[in-house]
C-alpha positions as CSV (number, residue, x, y, z in Angstrom):
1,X,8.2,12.2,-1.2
2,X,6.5,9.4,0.1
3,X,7.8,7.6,3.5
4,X,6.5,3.9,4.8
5,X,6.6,2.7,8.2
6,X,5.3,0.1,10.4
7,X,6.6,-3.1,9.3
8,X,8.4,-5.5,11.3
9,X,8.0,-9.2,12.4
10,X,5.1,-10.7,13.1
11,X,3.0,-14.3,14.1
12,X,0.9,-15.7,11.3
13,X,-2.8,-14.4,12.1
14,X,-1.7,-10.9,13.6
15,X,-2.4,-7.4,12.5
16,X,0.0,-5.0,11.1
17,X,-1.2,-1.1,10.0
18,X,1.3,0.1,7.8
19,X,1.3,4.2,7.4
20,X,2.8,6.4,4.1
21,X,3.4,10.0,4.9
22,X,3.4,12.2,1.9
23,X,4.7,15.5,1.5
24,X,5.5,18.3,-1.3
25,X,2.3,17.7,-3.1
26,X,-1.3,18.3,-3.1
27,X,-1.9,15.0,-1.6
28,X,-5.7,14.7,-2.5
29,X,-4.8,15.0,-6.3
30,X,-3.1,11.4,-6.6
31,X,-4.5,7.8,-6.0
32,X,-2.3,5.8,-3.9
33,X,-1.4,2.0,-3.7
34,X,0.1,-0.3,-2.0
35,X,2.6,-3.1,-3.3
36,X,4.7,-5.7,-2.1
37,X,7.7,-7.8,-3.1
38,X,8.3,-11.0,-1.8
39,X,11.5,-12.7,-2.0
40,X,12.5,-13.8,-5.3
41,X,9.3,-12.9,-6.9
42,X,8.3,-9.8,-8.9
43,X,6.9,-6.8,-7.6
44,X,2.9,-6.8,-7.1
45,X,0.1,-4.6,-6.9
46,X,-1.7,-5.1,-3.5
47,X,-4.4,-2.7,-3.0
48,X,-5.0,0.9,-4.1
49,X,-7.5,4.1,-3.5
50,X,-8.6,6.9,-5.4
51,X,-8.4,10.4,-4.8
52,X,-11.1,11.1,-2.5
53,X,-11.3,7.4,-0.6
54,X,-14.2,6.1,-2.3
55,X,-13.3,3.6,-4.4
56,X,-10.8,1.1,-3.4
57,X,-9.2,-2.3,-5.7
58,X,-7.7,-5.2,-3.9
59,X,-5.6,-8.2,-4.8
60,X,-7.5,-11.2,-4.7
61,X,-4.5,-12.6,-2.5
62,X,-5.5,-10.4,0.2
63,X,-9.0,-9.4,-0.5
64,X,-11.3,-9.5,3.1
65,X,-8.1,-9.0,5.1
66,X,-6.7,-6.0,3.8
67,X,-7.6,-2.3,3.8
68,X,-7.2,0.7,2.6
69,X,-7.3,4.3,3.6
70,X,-6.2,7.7,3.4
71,X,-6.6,10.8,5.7
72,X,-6.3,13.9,3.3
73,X,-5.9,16.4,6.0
74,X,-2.9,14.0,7.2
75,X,-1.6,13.4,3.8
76,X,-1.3,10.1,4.8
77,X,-2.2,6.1,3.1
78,X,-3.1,3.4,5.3
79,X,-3.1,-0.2,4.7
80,X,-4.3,-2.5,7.5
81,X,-3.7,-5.7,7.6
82,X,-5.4,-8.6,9.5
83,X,-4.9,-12.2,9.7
84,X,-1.1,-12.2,8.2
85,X,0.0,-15.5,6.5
86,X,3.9,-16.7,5.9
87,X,2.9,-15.8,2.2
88,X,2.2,-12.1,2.9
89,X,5.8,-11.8,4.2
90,X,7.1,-9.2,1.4
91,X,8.7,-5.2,1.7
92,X,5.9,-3.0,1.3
93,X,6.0,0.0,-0.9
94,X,3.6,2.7,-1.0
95,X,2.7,4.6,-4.5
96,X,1.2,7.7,-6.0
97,X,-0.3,8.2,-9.4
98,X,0.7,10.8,-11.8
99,X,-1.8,13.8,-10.8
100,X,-5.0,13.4,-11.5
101,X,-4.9,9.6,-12.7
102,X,-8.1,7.5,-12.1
103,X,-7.0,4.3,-9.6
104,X,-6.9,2.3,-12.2
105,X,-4.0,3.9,-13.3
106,X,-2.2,2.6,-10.0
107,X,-2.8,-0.9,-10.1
108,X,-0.1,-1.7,-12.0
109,X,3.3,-1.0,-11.7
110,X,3.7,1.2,-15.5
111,X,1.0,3.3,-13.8
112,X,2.7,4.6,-10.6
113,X,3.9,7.5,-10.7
114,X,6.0,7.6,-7.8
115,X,7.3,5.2,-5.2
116,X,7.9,5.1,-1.7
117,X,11.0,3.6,0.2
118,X,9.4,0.4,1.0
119,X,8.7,-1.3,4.9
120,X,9.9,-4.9,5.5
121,X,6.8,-6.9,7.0
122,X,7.5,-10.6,7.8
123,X,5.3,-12.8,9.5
124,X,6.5,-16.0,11.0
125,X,3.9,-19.2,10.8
């Protein structure tokens, strides 16, 4: 299971940190992602992380203002992000590879393995 938080509304140029608590799997076997839906548009791929933290991918949308992490130990995916823009508003959803999958595999959405609930982030301009 995989459960988001930390949305809500913001000013364009704030900071948001956006958590995903996982639970009922070994949490350092998957890669995890984050993607977004804005309204009316198609889900997208956002940023993602591999197993151990040391490789991350990013959108180019949000490439120098996002980040990614996990805590193992916490079973838990982080995704910070600075310097919001009216286009960023979207839900967030948080994803997990099938076991063992590289992060490539969870840049796109065929690759995920599972999903999250998803966090509504909306930042006013």
């Amino acid at each position: 299971q995989l459960q988001a938080s930390g949305g809500g509304l913001v000013q364009a140029g704030d900071s948001l940190r956006l958590p995903c608590a996982a639970s009922g799997r070994t949490f350092s076997d998957y890669s995890m992602a984050w993607f977004r839906r804005a309204p009316g548009k198609e889900r997208e791929f956002v940023a993602a992380i591999s197993w151990s933290g040391g490789s991350t991918w990013y959108a180019d949308s949000v490439k120098g203002r996002f980040t990614i992490s996990r805590d193992n130990a916490e079973n838990t995916v982080y995704l910070q992000m600075n310097s919001l823009k009216s286009e960023d508003t979207a839900v967030y959803y948080c994803a997990a590879s099938s076991p063992l999958d590289p992060i490539v595999a969870v840049t796109t959405t065929s690759g995920v393995g599972s999903w999250g609930q998803g966090t509504l982030v909306t930042v006013s301009s």
